[in-house]
KEDREN-359378 format. One line per field, with one value per atom (N, C-alpha, C, O, CB): residue in three letters; atom name; x, z, y. Coordinates in steps of 0.1 Angstrom, whole numbers. Each point is the difference from the previous one (the first is absolute). Last residue first. Glycine has a CB too. Example, Ala and Ser with C-alpha at 12.3 -4.5 7.8 and 13.67 -1.06 7.14 Angstrom:
code = SER / SER / SER / SER / SER / ALA / ALA / ALA / ALA / ALA;
site = N / CA / C / O / CB / N / CA / C / O / CB;
px = 128 / 9 / -8 / 5 / 7 / -9 / -9 / 9 / 10 / -29;
pz = 71 / 0 / 8 / 1 / -23 / 21 / 0 / 0 / 7 / 5;
py = -22 / 11 / 11 / 11 / -17 / -51 / 12 / 12 / 0 / -12;
// end
This chain:
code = UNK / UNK / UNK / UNK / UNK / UNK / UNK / UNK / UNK / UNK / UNK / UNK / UNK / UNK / UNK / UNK / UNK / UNK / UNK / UNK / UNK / UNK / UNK / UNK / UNK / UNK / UNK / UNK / UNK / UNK / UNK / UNK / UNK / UNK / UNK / UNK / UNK / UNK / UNK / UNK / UNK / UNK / UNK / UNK / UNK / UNK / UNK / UNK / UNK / UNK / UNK / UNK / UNK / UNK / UNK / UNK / UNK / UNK / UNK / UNK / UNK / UNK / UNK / UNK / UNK / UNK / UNK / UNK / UNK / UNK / UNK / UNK / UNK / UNK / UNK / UNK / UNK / UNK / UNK / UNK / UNK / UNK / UNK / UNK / UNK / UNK / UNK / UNK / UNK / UNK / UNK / UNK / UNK / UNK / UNK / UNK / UNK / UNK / UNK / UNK / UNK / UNK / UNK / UNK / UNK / UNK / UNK / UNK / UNK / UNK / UNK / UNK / UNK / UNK / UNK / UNK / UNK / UNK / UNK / UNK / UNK / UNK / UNK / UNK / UNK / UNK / UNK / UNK / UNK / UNK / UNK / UNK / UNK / UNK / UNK / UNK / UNK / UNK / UNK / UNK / UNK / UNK / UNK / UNK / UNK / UNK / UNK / UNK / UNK / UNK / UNK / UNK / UNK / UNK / UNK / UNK / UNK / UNK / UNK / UNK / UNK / UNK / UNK / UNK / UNK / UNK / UNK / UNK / UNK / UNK / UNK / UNK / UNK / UNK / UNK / UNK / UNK / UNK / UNK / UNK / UNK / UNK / UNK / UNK / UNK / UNK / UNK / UNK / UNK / UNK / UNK / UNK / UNK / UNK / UNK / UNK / UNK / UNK / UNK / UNK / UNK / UNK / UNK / UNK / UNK / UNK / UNK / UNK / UNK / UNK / UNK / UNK / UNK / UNK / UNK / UNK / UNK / UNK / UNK / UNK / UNK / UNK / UNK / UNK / UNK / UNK / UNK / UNK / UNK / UNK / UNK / UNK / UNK / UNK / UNK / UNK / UNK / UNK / UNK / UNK / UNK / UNK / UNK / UNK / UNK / UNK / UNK / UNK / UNK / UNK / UNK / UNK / UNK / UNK / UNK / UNK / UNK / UNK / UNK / UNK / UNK / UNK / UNK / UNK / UNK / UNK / UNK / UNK / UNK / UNK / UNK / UNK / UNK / UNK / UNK / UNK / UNK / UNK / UNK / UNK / UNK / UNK / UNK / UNK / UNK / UNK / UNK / UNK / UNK / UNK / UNK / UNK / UNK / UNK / UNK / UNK / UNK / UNK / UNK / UNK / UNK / UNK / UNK / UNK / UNK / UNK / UNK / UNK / UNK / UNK / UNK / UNK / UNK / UNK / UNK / UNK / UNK / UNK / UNK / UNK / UNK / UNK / UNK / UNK / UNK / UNK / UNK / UNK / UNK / UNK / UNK / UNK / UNK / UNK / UNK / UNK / UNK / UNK / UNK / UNK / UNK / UNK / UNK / UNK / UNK / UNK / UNK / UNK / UNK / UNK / UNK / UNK / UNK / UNK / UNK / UNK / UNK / UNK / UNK / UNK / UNK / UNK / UNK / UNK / UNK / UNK / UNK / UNK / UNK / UNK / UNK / UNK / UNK / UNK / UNK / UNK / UNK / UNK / UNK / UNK / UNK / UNK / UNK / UNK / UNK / UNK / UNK / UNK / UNK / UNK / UNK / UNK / UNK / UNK / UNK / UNK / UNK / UNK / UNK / UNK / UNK / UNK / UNK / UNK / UNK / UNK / UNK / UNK / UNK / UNK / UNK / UNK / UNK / UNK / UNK / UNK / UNK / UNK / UNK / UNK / UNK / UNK / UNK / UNK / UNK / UNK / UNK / UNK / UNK / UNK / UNK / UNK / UNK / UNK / UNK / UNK / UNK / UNK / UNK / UNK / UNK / UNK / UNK / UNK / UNK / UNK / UNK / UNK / UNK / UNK / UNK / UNK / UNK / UNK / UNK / UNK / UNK / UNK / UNK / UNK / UNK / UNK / UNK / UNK / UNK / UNK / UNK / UNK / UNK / UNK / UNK / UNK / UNK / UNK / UNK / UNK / UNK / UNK / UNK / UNK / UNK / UNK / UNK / UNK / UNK / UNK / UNK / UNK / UNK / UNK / UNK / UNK / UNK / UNK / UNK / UNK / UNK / UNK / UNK / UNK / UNK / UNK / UNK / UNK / UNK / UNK / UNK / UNK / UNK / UNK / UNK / UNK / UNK / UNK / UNK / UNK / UNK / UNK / UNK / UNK / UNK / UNK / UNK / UNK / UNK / UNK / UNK / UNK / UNK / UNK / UNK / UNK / UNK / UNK / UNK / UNK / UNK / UNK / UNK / UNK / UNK / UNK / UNK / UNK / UNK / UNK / UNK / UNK / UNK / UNK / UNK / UNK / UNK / UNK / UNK / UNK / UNK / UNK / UNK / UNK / UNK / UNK / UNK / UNK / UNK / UNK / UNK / UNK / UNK / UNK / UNK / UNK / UNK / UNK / UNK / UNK / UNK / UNK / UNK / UNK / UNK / UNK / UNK / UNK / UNK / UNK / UNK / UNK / UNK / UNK / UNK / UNK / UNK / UNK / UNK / UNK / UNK / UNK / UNK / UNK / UNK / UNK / UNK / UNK / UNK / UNK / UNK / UNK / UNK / UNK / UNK / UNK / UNK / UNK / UNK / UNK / UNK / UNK / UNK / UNK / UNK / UNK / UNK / UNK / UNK / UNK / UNK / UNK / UNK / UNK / UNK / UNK / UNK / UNK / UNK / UNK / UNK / UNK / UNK / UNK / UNK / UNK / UNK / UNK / UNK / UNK / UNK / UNK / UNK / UNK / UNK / UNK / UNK / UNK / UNK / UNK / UNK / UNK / UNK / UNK / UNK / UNK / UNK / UNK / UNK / UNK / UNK / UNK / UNK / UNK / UNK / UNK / UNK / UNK / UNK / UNK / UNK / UNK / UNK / UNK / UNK / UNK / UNK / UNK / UNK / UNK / UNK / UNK / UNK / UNK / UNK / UNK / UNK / UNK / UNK / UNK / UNK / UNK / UNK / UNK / UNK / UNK / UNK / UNK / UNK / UNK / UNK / UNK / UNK / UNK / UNK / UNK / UNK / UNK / UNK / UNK / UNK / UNK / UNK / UNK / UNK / UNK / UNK / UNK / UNK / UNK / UNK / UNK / UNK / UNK;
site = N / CA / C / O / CB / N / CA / C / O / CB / N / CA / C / O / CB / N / CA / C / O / CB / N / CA / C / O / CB / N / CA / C / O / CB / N / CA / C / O / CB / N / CA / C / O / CB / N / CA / C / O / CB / N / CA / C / O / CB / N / CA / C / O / CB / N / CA / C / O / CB / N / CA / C / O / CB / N / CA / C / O / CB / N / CA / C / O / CB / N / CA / C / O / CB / N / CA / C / O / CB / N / CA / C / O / CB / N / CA / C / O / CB / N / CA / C / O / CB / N / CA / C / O / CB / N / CA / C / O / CB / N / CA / C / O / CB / N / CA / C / O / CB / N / CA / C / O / CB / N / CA / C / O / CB / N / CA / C / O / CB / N / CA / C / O / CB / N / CA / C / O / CB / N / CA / C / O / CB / N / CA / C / O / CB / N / CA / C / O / CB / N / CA / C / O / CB / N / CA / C / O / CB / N / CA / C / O / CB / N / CA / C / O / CB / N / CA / C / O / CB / N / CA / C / O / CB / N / CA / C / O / CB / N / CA / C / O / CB / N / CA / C / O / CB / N / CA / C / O / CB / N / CA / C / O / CB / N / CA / C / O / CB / N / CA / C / O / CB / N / CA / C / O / CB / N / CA / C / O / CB / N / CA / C / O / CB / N / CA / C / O / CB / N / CA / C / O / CB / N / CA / C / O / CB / N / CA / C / O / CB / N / CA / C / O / CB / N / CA / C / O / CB / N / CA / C / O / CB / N / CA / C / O / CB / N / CA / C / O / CB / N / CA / C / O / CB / N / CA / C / O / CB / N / CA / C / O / CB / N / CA / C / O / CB / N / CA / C / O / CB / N / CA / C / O / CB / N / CA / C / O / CB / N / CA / C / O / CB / N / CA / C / O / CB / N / CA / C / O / CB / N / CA / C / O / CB / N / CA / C / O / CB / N / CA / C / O / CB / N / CA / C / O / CB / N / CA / C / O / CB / N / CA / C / O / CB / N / CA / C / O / CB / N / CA / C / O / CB / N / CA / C / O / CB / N / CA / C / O / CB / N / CA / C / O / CB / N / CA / C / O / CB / N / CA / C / O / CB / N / CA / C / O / CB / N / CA / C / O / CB / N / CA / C / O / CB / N / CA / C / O / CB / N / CA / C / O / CB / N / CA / C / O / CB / N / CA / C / O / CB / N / CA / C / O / CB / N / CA / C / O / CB / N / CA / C / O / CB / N / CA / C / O / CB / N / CA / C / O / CB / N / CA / C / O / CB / N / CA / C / O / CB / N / CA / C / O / CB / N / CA / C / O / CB / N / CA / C / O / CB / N / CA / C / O / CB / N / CA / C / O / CB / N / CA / C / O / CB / N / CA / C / O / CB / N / CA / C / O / CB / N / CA / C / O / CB / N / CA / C / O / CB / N / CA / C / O / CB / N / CA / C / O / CB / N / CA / C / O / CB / N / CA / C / O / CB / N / CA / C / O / CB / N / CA / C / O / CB / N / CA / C / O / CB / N / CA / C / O / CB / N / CA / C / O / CB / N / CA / C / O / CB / N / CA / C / O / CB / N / CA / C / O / CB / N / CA / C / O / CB / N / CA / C / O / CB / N / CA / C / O / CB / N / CA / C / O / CB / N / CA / C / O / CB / N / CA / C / O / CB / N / CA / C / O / CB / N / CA / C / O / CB / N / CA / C / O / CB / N / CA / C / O / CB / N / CA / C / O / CB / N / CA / C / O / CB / N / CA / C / O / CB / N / CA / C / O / CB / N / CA / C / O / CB / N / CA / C / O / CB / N / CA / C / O / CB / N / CA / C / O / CB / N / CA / C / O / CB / N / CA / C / O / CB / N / CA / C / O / CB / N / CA / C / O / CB / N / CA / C / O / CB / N / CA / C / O / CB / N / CA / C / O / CB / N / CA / C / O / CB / N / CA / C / O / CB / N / CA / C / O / CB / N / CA / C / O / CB / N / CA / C / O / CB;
px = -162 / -6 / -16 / -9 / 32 / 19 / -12 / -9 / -8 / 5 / 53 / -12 / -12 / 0 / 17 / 22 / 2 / -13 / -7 / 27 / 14 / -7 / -4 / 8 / -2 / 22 / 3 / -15 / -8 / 32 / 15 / -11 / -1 / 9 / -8 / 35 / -4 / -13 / -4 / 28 / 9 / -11 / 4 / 9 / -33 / 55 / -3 / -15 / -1 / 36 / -36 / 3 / 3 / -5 / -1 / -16 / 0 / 8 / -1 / -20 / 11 / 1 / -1 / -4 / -8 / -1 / 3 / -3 / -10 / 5 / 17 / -13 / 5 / 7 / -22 / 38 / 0 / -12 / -6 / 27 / -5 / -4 / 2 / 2 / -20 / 32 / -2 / -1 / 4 / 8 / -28 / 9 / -6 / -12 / 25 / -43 / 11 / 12 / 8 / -23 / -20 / -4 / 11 / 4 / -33 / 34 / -3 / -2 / 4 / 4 / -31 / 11 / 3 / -11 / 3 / -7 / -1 / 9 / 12 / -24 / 9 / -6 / -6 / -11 / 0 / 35 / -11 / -7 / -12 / 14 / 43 / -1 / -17 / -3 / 28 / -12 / 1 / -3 / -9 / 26 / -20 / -15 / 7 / -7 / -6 / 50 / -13 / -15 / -6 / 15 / 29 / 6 / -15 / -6 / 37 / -30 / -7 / 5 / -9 / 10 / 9 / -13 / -1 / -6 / -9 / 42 / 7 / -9 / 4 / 4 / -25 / 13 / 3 / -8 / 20 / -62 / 12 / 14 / -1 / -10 / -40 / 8 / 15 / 7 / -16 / -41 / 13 / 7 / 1 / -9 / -36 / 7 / 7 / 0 / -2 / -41 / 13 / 2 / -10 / 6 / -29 / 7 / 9 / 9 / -12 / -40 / 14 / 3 / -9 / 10 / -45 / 9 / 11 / 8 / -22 / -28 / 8 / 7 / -1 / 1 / -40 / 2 / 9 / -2 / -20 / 16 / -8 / 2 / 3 / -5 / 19 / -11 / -9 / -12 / 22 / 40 / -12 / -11 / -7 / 18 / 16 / -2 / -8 / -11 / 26 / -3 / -7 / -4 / -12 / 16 / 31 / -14 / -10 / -11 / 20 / 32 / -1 / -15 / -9 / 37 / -11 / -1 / -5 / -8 / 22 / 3 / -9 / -8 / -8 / 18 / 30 / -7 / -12 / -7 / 23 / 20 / -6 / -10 / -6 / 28 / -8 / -9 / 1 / -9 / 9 / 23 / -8 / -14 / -12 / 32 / 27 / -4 / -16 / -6 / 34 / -4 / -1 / -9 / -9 / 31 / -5 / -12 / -1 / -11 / 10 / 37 / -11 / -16 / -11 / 27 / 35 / -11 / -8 / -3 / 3 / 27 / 7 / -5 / 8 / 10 / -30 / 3 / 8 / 9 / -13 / -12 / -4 / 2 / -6 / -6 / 31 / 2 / -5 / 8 / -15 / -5 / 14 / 7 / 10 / -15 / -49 / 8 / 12 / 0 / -19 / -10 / 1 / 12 / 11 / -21 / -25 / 9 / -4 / -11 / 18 / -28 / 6 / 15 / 11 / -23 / -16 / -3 / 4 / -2 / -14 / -8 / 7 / 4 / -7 / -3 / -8 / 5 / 8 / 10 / -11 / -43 / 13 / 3 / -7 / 9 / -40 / 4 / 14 / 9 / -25 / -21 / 9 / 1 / -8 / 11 / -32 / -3 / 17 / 6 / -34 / 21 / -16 / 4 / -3 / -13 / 55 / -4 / -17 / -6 / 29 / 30 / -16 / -6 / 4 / -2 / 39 / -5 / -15 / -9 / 27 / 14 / 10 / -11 / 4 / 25 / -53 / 3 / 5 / -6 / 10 / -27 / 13 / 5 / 5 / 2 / -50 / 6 / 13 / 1 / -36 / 6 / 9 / 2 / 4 / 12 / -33 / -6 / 3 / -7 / -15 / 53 / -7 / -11 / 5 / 18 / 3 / -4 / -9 / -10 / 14 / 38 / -10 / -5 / 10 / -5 / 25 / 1 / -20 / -11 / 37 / 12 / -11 / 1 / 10 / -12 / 22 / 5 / -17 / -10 / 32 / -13 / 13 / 4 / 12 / -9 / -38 / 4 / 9 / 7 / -21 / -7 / 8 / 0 / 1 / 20 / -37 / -10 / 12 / -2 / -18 / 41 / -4 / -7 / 5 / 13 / -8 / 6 / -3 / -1 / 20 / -42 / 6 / 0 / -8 / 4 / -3 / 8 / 4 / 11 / -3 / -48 / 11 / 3 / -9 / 2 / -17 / 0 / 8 / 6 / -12 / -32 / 19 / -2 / -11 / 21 / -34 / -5 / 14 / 10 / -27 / -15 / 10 / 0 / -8 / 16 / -46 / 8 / 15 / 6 / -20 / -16 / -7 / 9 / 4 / -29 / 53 / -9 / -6 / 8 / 4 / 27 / -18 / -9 / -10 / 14 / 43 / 0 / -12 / -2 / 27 / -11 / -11 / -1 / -10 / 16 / 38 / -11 / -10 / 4 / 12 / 14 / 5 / -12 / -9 / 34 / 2 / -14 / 2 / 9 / -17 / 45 / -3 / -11 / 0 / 13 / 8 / 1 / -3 / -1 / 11 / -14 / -9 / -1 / -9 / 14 / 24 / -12 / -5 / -3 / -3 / 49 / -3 / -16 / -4 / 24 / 32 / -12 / -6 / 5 / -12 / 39 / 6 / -7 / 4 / 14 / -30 / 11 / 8 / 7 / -6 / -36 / 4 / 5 / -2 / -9 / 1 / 3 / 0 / 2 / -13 / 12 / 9 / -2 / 10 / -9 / -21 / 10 / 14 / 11 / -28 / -32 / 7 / 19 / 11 / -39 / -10 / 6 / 10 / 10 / -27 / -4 / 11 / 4 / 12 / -22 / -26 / 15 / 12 / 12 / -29 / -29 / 11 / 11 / 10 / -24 / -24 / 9 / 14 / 12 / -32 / -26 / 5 / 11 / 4 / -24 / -8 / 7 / 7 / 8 / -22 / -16 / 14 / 11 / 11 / -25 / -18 / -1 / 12 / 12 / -31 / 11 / 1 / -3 / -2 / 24 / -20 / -7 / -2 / -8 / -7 / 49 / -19 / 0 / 11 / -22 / 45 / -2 / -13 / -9 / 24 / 18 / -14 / 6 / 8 / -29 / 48 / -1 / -11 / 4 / 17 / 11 / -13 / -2 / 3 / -12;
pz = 297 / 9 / -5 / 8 / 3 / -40 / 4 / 12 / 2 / -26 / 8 / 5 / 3 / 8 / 4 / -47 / 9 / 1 / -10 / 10 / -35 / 8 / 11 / 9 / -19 / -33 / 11 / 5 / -6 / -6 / -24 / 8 / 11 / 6 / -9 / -37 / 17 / -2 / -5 / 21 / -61 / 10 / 13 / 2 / -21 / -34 / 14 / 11 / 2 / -2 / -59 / 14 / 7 / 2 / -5 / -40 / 9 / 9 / 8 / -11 / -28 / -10 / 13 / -4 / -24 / 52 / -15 / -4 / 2 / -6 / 56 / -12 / -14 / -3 / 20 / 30 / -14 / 1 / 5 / -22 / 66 / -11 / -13 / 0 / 15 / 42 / -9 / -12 / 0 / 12 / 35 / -2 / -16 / -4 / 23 / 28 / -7 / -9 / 6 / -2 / 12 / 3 / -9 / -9 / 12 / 11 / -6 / 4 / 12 / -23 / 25 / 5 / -11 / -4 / 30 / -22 / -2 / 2 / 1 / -11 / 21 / 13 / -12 / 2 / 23 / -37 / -1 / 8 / 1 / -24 / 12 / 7 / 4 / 6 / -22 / -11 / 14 / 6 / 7 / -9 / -42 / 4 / 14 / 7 / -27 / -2 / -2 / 11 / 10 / -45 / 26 / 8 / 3 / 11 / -26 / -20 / 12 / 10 / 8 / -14 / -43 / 7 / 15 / 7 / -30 / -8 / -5 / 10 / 3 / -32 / 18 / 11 / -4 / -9 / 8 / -8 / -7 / 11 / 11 / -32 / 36 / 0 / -10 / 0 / 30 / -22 / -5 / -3 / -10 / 2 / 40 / -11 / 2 / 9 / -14 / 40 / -2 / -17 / -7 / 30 / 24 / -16 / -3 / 8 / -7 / 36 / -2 / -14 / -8 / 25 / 7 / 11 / -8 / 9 / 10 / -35 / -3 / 14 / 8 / -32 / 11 / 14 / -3 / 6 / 3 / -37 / -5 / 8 / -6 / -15 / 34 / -5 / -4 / 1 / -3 / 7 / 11 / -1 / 5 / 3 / -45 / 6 / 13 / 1 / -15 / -10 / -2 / 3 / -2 / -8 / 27 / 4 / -7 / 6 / 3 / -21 / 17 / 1 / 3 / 9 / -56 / 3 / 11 / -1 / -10 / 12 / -2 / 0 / 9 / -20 / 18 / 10 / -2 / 9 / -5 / -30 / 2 / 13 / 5 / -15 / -21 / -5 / 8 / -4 / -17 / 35 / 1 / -7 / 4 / -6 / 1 / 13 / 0 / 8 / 1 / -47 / 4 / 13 / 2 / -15 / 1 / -6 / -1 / -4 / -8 / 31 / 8 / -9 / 5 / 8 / -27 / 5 / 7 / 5 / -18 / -11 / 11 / 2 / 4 / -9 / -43 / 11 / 11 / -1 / -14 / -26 / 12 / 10 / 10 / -19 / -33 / -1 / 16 / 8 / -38 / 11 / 1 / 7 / 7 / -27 / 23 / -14 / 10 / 10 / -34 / 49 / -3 / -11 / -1 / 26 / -9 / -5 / 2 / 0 / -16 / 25 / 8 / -8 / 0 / 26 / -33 / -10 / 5 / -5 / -5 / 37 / -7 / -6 / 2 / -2 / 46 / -2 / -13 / 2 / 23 / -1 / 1 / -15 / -9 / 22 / 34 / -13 / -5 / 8 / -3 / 32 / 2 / -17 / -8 / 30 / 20 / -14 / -3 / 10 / -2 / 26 / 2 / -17 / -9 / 43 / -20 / 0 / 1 / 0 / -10 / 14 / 0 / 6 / 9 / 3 / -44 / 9 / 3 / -7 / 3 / -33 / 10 / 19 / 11 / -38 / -21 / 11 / 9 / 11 / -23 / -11 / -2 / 10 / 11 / -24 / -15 / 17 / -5 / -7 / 24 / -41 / -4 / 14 / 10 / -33 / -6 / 16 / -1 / -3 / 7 / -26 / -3 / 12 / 10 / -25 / 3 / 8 / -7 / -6 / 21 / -34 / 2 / 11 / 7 / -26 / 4 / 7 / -3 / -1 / 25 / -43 / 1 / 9 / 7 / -26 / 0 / 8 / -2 / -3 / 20 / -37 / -2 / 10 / 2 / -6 / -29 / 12 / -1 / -10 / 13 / -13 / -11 / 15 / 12 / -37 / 34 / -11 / -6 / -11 / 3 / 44 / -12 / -11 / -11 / 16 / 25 / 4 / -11 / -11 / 24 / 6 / -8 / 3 / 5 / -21 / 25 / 7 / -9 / -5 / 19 / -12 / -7 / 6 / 3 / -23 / 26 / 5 / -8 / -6 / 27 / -23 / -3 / 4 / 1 / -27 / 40 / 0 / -7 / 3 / 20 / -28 / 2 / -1 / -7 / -2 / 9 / 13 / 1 / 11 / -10 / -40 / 6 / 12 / 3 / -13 / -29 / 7 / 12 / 4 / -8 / -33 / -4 / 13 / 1 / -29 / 27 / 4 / -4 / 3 / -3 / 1 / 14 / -4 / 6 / 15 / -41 / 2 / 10 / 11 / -15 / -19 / 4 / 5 / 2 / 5 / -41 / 2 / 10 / -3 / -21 / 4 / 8 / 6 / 12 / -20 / -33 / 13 / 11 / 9 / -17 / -36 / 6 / 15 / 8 / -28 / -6 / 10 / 3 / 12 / -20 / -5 / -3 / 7 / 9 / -25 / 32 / -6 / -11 / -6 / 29 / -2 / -10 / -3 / -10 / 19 / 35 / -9 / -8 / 3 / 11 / 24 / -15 / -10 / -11 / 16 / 40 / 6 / -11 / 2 / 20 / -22 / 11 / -1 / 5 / 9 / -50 / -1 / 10 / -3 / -4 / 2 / -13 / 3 / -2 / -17 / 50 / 1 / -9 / 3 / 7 / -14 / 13 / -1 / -1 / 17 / -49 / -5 / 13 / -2 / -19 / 27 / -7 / -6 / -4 / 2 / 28 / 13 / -11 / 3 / 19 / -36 / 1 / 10 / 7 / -13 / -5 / -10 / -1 / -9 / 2 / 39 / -3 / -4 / 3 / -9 / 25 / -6 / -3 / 2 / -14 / 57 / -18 / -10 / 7 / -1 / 45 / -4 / -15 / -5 / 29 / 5 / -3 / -5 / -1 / -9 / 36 / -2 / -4 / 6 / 8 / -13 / 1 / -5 / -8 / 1 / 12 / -2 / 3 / 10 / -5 / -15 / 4 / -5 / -11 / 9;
py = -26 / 3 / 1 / 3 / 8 / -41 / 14 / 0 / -10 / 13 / -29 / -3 / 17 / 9 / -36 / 10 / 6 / -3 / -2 / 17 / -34 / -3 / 7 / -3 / -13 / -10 / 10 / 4 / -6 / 15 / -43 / 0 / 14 / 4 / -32 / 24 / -1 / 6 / 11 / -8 / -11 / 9 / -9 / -8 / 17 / -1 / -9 / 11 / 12 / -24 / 12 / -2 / -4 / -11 / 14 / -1 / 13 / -1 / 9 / -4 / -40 / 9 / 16 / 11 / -31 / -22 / -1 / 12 / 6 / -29 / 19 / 3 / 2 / 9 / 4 / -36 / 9 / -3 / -9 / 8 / 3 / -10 / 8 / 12 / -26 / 17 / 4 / -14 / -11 / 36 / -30 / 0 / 10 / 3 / -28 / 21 / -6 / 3 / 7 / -15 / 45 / -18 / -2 / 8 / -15 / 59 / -8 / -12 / -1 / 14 / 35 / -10 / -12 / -5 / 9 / 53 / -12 / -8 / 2 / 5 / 40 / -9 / -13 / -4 / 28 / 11 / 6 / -11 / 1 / 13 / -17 / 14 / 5 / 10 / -3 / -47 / -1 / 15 / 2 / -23 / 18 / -8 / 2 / 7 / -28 / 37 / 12 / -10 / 5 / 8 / -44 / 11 / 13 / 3 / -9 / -28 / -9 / 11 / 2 / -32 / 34 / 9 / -4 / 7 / -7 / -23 / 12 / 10 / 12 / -21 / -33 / -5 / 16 / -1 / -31 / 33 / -3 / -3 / 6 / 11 / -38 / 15 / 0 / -10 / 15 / -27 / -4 / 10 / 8 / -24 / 19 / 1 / -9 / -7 / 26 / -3 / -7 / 2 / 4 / -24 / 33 / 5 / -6 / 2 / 17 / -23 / -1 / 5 / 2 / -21 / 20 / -2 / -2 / 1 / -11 / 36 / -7 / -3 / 8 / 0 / 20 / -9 / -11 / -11 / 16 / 35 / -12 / -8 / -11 / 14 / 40 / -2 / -9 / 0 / 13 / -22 / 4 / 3 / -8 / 13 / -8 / -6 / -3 / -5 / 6 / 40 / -7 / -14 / -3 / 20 / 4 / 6 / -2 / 2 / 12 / -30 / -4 / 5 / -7 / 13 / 9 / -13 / -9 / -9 / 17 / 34 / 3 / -16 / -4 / 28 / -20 / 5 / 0 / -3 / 13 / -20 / -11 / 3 / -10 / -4 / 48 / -7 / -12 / -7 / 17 / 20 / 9 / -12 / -1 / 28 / -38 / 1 / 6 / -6 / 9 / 0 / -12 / -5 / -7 / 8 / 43 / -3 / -15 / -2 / 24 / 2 / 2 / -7 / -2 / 28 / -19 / 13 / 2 / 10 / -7 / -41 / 8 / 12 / 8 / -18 / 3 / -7 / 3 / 8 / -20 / 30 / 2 / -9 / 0 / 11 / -19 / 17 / 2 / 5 / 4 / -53 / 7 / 14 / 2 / -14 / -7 / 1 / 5 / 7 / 2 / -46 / 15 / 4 / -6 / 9 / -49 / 4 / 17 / 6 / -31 / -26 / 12 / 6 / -5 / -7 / -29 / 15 / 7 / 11 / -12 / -32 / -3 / 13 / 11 / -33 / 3 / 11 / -6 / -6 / 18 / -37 / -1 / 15 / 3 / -37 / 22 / 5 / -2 / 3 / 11 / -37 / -1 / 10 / -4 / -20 / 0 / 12 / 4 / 4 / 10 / -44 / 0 / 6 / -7 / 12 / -35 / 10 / 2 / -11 / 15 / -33 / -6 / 20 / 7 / -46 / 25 / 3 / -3 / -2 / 14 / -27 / -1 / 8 / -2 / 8 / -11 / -13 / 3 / -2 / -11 / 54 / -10 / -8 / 3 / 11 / 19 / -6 / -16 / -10 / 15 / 48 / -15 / -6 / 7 / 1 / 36 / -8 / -14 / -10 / 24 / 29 / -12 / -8 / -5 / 3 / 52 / -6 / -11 / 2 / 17 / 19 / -7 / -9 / -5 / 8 / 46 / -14 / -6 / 6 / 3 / 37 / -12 / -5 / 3 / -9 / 50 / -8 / -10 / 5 / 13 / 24 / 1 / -16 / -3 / 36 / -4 / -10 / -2 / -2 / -7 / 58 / -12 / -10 / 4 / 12 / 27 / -8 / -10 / -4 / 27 / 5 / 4 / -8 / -2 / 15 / -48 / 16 / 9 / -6 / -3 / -40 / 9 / 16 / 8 / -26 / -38 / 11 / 11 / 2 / -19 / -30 / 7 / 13 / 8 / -20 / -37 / 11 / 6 / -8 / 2 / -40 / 8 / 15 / 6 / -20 / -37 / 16 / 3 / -6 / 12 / -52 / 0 / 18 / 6 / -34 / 2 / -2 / 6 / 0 / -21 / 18 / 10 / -1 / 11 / -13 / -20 / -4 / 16 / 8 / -38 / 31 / 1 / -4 / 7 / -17 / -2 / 12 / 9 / 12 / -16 / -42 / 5 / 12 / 7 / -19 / -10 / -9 / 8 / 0 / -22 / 54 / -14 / -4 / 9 / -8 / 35 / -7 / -10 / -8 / 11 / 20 / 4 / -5 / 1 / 12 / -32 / -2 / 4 / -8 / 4 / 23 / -13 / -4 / 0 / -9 / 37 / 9 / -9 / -1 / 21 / -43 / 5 / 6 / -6 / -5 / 11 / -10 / 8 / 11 / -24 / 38 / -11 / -10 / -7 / 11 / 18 / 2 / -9 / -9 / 24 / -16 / -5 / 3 / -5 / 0 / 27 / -16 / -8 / -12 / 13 / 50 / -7 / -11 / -6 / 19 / 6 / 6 / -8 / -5 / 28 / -35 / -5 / 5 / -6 / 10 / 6 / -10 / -5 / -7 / 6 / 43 / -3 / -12 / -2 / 15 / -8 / 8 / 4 / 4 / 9 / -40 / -4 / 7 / -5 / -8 / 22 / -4 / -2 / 3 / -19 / 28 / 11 / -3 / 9 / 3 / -51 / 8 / 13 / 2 / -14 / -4 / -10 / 6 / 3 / -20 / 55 / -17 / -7 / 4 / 2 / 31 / 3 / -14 / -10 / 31 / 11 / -17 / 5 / 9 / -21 / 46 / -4 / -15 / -6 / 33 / 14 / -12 / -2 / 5 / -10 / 51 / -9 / -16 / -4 / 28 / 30 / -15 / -10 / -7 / 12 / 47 / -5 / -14 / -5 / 28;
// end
């Protein structure tokens, strides 16, 4: 049995800590907005435990000329479930809440290790790959909402 709900920041950081800061420290998991009223988190959980996040920032980024635009940080799912379906399940959701709030686009910094999963799901990357200090090669990425 599996539900998605809108959970707080703070309830994002023991996923995040595990898949995307390992070896930091919990601090890290905090990122800039993640208090703001604008900003939504979702959480994936199976038997009452989460087992998957993603966040939504109301952020608009140069590379696009948009009316409403959300960008996808914190997308993470624990180890163990991955390749299940629950990734997928949360950028979906993601999608639909966007629409709701008459968003026209979604865009991220997708991990280089991830850009394969965003395509299968009808995202496209802009330009070229870049580092993110202390995380990373990413790609720009980006899908337009109906």
């Amino acid at each position: 049995m599996y539900s998605i709900q809108k959970i707080t920041s703070t309830e994002t950081y023991p996923v995040r800590h595990i898949v995307l800061r390992a070896g930091k420290p919990i601090e890290s998991c905090q990122f800039d907005g993640d208090e703001l009223v604008s900003t939504h988190h979702f959480g994936y959980y199976s038997n009452n435990q989460i087992i998957g996040v993603i966040s939504l920032f109301a952020i608009d980024n140069s590379h696009f000329i948009t009316q409403k635009s959300f960008q996808i940080r914190g997308m993470a799912v624990l180890p163990a479930f991955q390749k299940q379906g629950v990734g997928e399940a949360l950028v979906k959701e993601a999608e639909k809440f966007c629409t709701t709030q008459k968003a026209d686009l979604i865009w991220f910094n997708a991990r280089t290790s991830a850009v394969g999963f965003y395509q299968k799901m009808g995202y496209e990357i802009v330009g070229s790959e870049f580092e993110i200090k202390e995380v990373g090669p990413h790609f720009l990425m980006f899908k337009k909402i109906k």
